[in-house]
N, C-alpha and C positions, 0 to 999 in steps of 0.2 A: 145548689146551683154550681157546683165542681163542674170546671171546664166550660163556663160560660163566662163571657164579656159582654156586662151589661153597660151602656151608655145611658146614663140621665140628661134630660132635656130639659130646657125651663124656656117658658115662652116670653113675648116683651108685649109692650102695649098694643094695643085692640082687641086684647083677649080679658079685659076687664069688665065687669058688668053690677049692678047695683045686686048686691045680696050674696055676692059671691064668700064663700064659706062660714054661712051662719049654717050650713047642715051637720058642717065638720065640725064645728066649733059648739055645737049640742051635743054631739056623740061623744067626743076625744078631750078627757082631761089634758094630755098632753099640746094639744092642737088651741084649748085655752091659757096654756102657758106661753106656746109661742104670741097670741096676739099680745097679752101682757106684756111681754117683755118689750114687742115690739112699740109696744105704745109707752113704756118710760123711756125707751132710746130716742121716740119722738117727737113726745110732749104734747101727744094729743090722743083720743081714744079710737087708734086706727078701726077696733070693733065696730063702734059706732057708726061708722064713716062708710068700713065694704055691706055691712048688712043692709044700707038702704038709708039710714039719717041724713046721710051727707048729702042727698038728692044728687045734684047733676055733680059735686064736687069731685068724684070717682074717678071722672071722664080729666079731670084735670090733671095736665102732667106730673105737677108739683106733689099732687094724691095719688095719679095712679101709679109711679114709678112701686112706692110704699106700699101701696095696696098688692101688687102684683108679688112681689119680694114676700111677702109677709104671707100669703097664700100658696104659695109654688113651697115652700118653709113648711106651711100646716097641714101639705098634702104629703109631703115627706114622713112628716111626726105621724099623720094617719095610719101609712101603709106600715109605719111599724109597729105601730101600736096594736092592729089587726092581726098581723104576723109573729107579734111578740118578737121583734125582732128589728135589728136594720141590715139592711142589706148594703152589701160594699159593690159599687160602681167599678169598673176599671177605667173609663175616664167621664166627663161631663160636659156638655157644651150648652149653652143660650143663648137664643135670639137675642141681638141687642141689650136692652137689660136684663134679661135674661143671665148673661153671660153672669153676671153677679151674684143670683143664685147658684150655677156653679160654682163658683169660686167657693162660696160658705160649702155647699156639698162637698167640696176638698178640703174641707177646711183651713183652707187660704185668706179666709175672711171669716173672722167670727160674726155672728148675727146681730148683733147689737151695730159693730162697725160697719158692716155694710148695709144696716138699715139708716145711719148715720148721711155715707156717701150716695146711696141714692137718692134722699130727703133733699142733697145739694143739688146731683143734677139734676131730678126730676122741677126745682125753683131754678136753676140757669138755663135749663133748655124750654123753660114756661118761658120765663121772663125774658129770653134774647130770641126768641124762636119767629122764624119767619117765613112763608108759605106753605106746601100741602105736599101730599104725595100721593103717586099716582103706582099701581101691578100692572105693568104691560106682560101681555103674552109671548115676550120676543127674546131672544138669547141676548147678550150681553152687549154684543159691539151692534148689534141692530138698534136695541134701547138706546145705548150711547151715541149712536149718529142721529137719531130721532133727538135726544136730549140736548145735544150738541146747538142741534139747530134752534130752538126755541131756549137756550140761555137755562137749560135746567144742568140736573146733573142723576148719575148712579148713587142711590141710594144703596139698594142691595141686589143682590142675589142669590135668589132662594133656589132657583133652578136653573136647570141649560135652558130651558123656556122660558123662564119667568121672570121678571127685570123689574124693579122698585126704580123709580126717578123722581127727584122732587125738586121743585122749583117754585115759585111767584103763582098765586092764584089764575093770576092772566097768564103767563108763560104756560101754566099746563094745558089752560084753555087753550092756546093753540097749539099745543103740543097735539091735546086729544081729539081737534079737528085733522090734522096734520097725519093723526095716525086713521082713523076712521077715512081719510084717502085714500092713503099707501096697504090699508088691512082693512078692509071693509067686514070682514069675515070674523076679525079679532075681537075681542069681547075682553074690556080694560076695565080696573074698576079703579075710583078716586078713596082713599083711605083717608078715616078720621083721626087724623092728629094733627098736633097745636104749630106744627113746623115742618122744615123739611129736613127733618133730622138725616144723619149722615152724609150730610151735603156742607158746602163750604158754609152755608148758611150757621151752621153750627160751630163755626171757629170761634166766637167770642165767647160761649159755653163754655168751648173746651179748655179757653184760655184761662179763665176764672175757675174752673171745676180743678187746673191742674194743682193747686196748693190742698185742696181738701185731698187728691189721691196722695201726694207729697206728706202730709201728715196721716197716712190711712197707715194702720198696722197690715201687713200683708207680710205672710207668712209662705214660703214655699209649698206649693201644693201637694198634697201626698196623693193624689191620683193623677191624671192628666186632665187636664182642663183644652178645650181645643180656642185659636183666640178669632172672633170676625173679625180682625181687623189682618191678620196673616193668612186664615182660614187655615191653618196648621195646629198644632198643639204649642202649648205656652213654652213649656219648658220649666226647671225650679227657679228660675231668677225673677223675685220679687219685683226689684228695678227694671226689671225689662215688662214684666206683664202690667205695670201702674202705666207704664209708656204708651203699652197698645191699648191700655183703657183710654189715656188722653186721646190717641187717636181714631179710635173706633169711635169715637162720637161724629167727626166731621169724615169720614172712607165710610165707605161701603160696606158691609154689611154681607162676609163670605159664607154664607151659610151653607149653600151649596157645597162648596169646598172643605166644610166642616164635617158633612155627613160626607164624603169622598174620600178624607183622611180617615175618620170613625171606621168605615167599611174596610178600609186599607190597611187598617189595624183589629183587624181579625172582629167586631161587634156582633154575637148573635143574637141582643137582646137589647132592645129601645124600652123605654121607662118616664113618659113625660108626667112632667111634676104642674102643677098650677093652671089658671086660666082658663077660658069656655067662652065658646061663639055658637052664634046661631040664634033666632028669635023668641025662644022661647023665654020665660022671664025667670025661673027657679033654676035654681043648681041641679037638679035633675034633669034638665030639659037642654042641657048644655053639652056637646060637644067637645073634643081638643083643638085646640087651635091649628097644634101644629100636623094632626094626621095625616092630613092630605099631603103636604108636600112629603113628608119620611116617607109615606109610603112611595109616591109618583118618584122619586130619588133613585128609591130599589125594585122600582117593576120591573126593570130588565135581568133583575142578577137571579142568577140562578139557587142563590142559598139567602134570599132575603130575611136580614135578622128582623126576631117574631116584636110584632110591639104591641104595648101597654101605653094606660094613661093611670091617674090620678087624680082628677079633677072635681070630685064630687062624692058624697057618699058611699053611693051605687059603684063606682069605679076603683073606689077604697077596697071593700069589699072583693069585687072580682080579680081583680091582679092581685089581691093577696090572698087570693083561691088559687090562679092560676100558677105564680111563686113558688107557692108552699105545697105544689104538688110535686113539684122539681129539686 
């Protein structure tokens, strides 16, 4: 891969599903070691728990933050296991929690400790968590005059189109009357999660979460990590990137701006690690979470860097066909 810049991705919650990596975790001795470990950092048998025991518990923040982490982890140890090989990133970025899996991928976080610090906020942002969240189809300050008005707020921004807001169950109801006026046309969808994460809503989280980053070992990144909370890249300062962890739980969510800087700094090769959406009930039958928007990001550029997923078996396999041809 001489004279490539590959970017790793890791996705955040709603890309979680019951059964997620029991295919990988039959195939890959190594991919059984990550859940192990992940389950004495945690003190419970997170195995158990993604393959389908836990029933609806997956869905639960407290679960899924772990679940997620621990998967996006097994589909890394996959592809190299496949490859005989690991392949070195030039930098890494994640959605929301997500962004933690980077971190380990720099190894700025060892996996133990960041399965440690997610365990916490995935129980402060359960236990303090309050309304819902809404994907409007509208650039940034359109969302934010719509959210303005109905007491919500900017959750994130995935795209120049696309705009995350979350606020009060009733507040988005009339939010999402509010918009069905003003955009009759526009097609919004209400997202399953336990709160209205990156919103003020999440300030008591972040308050309580900040002593667990305060005791977190974090080590200066040896690749670049980019942060949502600057939409920039971090930089080596340990103390400053634990900082934009405390605040990327209650800001918004630069994601946009994260693949902006990625492209700006030369990437011609995307690589998403964990998670699957779509109705189908097997890890086979799953998609990536995040394809749509990487790709919708780079439709207009003329050298659109090539992407890959991880997510399953089937995708273990192929991107390390496609890799190992290069």
């Amino acid at each position: 891969m001489d004279g490539e810049k590959i970017l790793f991705v890791f996705p955040g919650q709603g890309s979680q599903y019951p059964g997620m990596g029991g295919d990988l975790h039959h195939m890959f001795a190594s991919v059984r070691k990550i859940y192990a470990d992940a389950s004495e950092a945690l003190g419970y048998d997170i195995a158990e728990l993604s393959f389908g025991g836990g029933g609806g518990d997956i869905h639960r923040t407290k679960f899924t933050q772990p679940v997620l982490l621990t998967h996006s982890a097994a589909c890394m140890a996959a592809l190299a296991e496949c490859c005989g090989k690991f392949f070195t990133a030039h930098c890494a970025a994640g959605h929301s929690l997500g962004e933690y899996t980077a971190l380990v991928a720099a190894h700025s976080l060892d996996f133990a400790g960041a399965m440690r610090l997610v365990q916490k906020r995935g129980e402060l942002m359960g236990e303090h968590g309050e309304g819902e969240m809404t994907a409007l189809p509208l650039d940034v300050e359109s969302a934010r005059a719509l959210a303005d008005k109905y007491f919500c707020a900017v959750a994130g921004c995935n795209l120049a189109d696309q705009t995350v807001v979350g606020g009060r169950a009733e507040d988005l109801e009339a939010l999402e009357r509010g918009m069905r006026e003003l955009y009759p046309k526009k097609r919004f969808a209400r997202l399953k999660t336990e709160g209205a994460f990156h919103t003020h809503y999440m300030v008591k989280a972040a308050r309580e979460f900040r002593a667990a980053l305060a005791a977190a070992d974090l080590q200066p990144p040896e690749i670049e990590v980019l942060s949502n909370y600057t939409g920039g890249f971090h930089g080596g300062d340990a103390g400053i990137i634990k900082s934009r962890l405390f605040f990327q739980l209650f800001h918004p969510v630069q994601w946009h701006a994260n693949l902006q800087t990625a492209a700006a700094a030369g990437v011609t090769r995307i690589v998403e690690f964990g998670g699957g959406i779509g109705s189908g009930e097997t890890p086979a039958e799953k998609r990536p979470n995040l394809e749509g928007i990487i790709k919708k990001a780079f439709r207009r550029s003329a050298n659109p860097p090539a992407y890959h997923a991880v997510i399953n078996l089937e995708t273990a396999h192929t991107t390390a066909e496609a890799l190992g041809r290069r």
